[in-house]
VOSE-981988 format. One record per atom (N, C-alpha, C): residue in one letter; z, x, y. Coordinates in steps of 0.1 Angstrom, whole numbers, plus 2048, in hexadecimal, padded with zeros to 3 digits. Each point is the difference from the previous one (the first is absolute). Example, Ala and Ser with C-alpha at 12.3 -4.5 7.8 and 13.67 -1.06 7.14 Angstrom:
2
a84E8847C7;a8007F780C;a80080980C;s7F97FC80B;s80080980B;s8087F880B;
//
This chain:
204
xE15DB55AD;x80B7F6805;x8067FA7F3;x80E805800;x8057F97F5;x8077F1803;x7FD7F57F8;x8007F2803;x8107FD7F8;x7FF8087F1;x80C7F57F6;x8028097F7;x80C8057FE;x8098087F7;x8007F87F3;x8018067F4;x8047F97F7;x80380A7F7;x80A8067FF;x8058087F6;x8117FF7FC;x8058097F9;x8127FE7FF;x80C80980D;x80A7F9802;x807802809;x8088147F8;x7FA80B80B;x80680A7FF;x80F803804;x8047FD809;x809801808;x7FF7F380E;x80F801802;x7FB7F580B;x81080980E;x7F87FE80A;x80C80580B;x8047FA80C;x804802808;x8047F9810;x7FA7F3800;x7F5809803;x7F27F7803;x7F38067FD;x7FF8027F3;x7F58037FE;x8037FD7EE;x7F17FE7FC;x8008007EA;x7F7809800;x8018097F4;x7F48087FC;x7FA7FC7F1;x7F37FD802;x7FC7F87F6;x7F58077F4;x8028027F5;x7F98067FB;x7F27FB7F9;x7F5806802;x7F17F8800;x7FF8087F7;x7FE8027EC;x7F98067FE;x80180D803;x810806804;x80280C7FC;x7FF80A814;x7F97F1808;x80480A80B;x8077F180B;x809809805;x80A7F680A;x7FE80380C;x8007F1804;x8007FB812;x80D7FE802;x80280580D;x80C7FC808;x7FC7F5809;x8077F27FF;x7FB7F3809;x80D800803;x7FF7FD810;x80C7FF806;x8047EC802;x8087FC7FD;x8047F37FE;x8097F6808;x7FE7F3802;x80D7FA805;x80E8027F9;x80D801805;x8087FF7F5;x8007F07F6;x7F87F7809;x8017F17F2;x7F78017F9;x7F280D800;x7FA8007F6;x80980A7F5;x80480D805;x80480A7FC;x80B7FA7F1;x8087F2809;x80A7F87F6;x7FB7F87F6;x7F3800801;x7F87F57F3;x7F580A7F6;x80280B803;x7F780A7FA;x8028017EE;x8117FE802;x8008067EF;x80580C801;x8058047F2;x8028107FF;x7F980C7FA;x803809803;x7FA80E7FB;x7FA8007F0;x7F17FE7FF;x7FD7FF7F4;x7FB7F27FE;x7FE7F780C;x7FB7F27FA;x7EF7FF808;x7FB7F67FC;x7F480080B;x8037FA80D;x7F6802808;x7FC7FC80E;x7F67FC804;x7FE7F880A;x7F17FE805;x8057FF812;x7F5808807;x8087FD80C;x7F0804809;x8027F6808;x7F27FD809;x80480D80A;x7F4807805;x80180A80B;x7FA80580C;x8077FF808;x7FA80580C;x800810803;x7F1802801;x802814803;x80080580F;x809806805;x7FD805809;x7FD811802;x7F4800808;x7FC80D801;x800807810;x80780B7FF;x80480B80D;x7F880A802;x80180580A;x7F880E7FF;x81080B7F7;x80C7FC800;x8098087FB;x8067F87F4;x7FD7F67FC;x8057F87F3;x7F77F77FB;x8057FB7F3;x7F77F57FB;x80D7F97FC;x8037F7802;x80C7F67F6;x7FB7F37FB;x8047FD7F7;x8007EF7FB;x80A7F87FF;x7FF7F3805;x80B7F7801;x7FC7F77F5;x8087FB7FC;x7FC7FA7EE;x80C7F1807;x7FB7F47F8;x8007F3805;x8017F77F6;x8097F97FA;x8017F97F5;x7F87F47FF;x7F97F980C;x7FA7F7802;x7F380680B;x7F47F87FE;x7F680080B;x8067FD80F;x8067F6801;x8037FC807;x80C80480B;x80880A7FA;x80B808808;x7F680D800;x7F58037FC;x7F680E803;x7FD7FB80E;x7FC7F0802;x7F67FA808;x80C80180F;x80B7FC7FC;x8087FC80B;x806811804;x7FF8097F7;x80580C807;x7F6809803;x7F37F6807;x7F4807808;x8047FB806;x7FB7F4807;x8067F3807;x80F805808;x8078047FA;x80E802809;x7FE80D80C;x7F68097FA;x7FC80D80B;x7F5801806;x7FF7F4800;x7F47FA80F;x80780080B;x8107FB7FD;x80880280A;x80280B808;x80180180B;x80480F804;x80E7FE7FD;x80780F800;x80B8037FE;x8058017F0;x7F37F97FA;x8027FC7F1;x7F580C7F7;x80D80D7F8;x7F88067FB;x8007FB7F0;x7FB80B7F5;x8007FE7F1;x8107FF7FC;x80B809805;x80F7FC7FE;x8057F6809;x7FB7FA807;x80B7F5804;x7F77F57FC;x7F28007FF;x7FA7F37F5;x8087FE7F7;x80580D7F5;x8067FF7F0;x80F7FC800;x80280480E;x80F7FA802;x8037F1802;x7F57FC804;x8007EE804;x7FD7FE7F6;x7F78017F7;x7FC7FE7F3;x80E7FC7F2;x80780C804;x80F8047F6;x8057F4804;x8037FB80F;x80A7F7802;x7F87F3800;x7F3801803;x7FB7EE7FC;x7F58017F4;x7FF7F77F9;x7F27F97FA;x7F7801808;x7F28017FD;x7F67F8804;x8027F2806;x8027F87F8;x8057EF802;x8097FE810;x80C8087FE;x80B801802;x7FA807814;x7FA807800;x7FB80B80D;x7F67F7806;x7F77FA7F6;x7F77F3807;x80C7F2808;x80A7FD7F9;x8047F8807;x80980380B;x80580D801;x808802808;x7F580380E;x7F98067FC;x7F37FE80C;x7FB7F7808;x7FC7F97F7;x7FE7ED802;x8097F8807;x8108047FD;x8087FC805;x806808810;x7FA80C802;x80480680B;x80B8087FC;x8078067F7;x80F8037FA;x80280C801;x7FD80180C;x803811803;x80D8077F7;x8087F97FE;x80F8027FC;x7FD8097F3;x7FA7F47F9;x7FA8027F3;x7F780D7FD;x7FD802808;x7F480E7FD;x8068097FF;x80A80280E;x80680F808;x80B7FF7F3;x8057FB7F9;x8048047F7;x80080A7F4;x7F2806801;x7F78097F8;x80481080A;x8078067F6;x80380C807;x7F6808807;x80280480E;x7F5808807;x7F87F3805;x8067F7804;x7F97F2805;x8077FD80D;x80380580C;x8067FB80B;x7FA7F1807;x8067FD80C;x8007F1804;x7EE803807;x80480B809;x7EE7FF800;x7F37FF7F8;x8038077F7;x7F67FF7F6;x8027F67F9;x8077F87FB;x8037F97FA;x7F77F2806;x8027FE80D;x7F97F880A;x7F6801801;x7F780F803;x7F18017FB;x7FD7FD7F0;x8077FE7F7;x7F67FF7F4;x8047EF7FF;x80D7F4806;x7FA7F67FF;x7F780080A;x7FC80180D;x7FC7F980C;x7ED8027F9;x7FE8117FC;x7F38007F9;x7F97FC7FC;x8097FD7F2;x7FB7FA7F5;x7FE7F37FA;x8077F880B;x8027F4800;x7F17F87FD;x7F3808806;x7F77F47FA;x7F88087F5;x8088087F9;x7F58057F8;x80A7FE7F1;x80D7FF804;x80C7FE7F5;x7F77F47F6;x7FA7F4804;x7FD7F77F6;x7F58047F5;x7F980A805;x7F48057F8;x80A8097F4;x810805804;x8018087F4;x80F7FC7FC;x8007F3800;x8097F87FF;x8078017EE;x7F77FE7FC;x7FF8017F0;x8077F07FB;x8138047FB;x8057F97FB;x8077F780B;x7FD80680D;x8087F980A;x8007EF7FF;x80A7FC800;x7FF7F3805;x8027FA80A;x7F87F3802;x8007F980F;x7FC80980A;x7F68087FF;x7FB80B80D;x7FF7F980C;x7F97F57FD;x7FB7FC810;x80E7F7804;x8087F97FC;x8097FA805;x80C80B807;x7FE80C7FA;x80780C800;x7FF804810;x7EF7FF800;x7FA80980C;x8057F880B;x8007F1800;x8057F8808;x80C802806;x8078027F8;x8117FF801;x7FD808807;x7FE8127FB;x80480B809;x7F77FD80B;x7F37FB804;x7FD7FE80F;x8087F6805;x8057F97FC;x80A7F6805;x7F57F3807;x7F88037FB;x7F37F27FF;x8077F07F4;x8098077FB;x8027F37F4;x8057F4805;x7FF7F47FC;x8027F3802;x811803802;x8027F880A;x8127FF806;x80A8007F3;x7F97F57F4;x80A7F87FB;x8038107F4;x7F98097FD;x7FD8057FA;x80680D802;x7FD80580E;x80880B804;x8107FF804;x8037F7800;x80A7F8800;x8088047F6;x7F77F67F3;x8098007F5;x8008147FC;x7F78067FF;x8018117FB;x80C800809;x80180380D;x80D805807;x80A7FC7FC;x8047F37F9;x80C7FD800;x8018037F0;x7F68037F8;x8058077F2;x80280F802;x7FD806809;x802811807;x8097FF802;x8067F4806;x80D802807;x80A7FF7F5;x7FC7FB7F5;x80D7FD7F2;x80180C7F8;x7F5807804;x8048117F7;x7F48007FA;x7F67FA7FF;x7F38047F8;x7F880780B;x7F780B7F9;x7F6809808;x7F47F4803;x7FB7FF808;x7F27FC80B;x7F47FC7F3;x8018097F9;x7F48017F5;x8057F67F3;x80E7FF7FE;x8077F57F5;x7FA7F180A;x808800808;x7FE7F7808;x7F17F8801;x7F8808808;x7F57FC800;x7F67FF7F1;x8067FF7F3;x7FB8007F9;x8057EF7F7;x80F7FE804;x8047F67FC;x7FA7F5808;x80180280D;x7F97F580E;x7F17FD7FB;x7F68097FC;x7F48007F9;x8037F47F7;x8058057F5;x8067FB7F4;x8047ED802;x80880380D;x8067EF803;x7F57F8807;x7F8807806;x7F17F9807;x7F97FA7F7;x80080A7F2;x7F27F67F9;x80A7F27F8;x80E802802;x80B7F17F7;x7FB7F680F;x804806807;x8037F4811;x7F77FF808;x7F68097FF;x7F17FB806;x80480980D;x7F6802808;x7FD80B80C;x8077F680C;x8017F6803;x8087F6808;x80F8017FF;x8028057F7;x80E8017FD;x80880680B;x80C7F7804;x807809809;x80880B7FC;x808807808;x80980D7FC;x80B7FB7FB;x8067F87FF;x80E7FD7FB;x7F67F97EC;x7F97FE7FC;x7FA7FE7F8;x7FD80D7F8;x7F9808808;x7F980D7FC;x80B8077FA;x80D80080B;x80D80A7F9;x8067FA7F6;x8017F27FE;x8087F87F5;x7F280A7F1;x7F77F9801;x7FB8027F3;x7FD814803;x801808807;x7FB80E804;x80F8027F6;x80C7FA806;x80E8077F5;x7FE7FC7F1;x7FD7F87FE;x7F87FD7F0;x7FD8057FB;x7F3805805;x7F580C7FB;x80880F7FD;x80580280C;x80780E7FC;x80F7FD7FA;x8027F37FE;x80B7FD7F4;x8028047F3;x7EF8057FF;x7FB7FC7EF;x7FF80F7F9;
//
C-alpha cells in the first residue's frame, strides 16, 4: 500500500501528474486545485495517496493534504458518489470550504462540482451532516454552521444570516460574520444588532 509520493513532477495532464521516484513513475490521478498547486515539470512534490486496487486496475489518487485524502473517502460513502465525482467536488471546494457548505445544508454549493446533480448533491449534504465536524479541518464556526442549516439557530441569528444572503453575500460569508458579531454583542443580541456589526465584519 502506497501511503506518500515524494519524488519530482514528470509530466502533469487533465487530471492526472506522473511523478518520478528515483527513476520509476506513478501515475496519481488528482483534483484539478491540487493539480494547480503542484508546480512544474522538474520541481519536487509530495502528495499523500490513496491506492485503489481492481480485479482489472490498480490507480492512485494523490492529495495535497491529509485531509482532502480523508474527505475524498468520506465523499464515496455517499451513494451515487464515486472516485471522479469525489475529485470533482474536491476541484470546486476546499476541504474548509465542503465542511461548511455541508454544515450549512448548501446543496447549491456542492452541485456546483461538475458531475454533481441536485440529487446527489442532497445526498452528500443530508449524509454527512453529522460526520462533516470530525473532518472539518480549517472550517470555521462548524457548529453554529450546523445550526443554521438545521434551522435549529436562535431567531435573532437566523434572521440576521438571511438578511446578509439577501444583500449578495453567500450563507457561509454570512454566517461567518454573524459568528464574528456574537462574540462583539453577546449571544442576546438581537438581529438588527447582529446585521449592523455582521456588515462590519465583512466590511473589513
Amino acid at each position: 500500500m502506497i501511503g506518500k509520493l515524494k519524488g519530482t513532477i514528470d509530466e502533469i495532464g487533465d487530471d492526472y501528474v506522473l511523478v518520478d521516484v528515483h527513476g520509476v513513475c506513478y501515475v496519481a490521478y488528482c483534483s484539478a486545485r491540487t493539480l494547480s498547486k503542484l508546480g512544474s515539470v522538474g520541481e519536487a512534490c509530495v502528495l499523500f495517496i490513496e491506492t485503489y486496487v481492481r480485479e482489472d486496475q490498480l490507480k492512485l489518487f494523490g492529495f495535497q493534504t491529509q485531509l482532502e485524502r480523508e474527505w475524498f473517502n468520506l465523499l464515496q460513502s455517499v451513494q451515487g458518489v464515486g472516485a471522479k465525482v469525489a475529485l470533482a467536488v474536491l476541484s470546486t471546494l476546499t476541504p474548509p470550504e465542503l465542511a461548511n457548505a455541508i454544515a450549512l445544508q448548501d446543496k447549491t454549493a456542492v452541485s456546483r462540482a461538475q458531475g454533481v446533480g441536485p440529487k446527489v448533491a442532497i445526498r452528500i449534504v443530508t449524509e454527512l451532516k453529522n460526520k462533516a465536524p470530525a473532518f472539518a479541518g480549517e472550517a470555521i464556526n462548524i457548529g453554529l454552521k450546523q445550526e443554521i442549516g438545521e434551522g435549529v439557530a436562535p431567531a435573532p441569528v437566523a434572521d440576521a444570516v438571511s438578511a446578509l444572503t439577501n444583500l449578495g453575500y453567500s450563507r457561509d460569508q454570512a454566517a461567518n460574520a454573524v459568528a464574528a458579531a456574537m462574540k462583539t454583542a453577546g449571544e442576546d443580541a438581537d438581529s438588527a444588532k447582529l446585521i449592523r456589526l455582521g456588515l462590519r465584519e465583512l466590511s473589513r
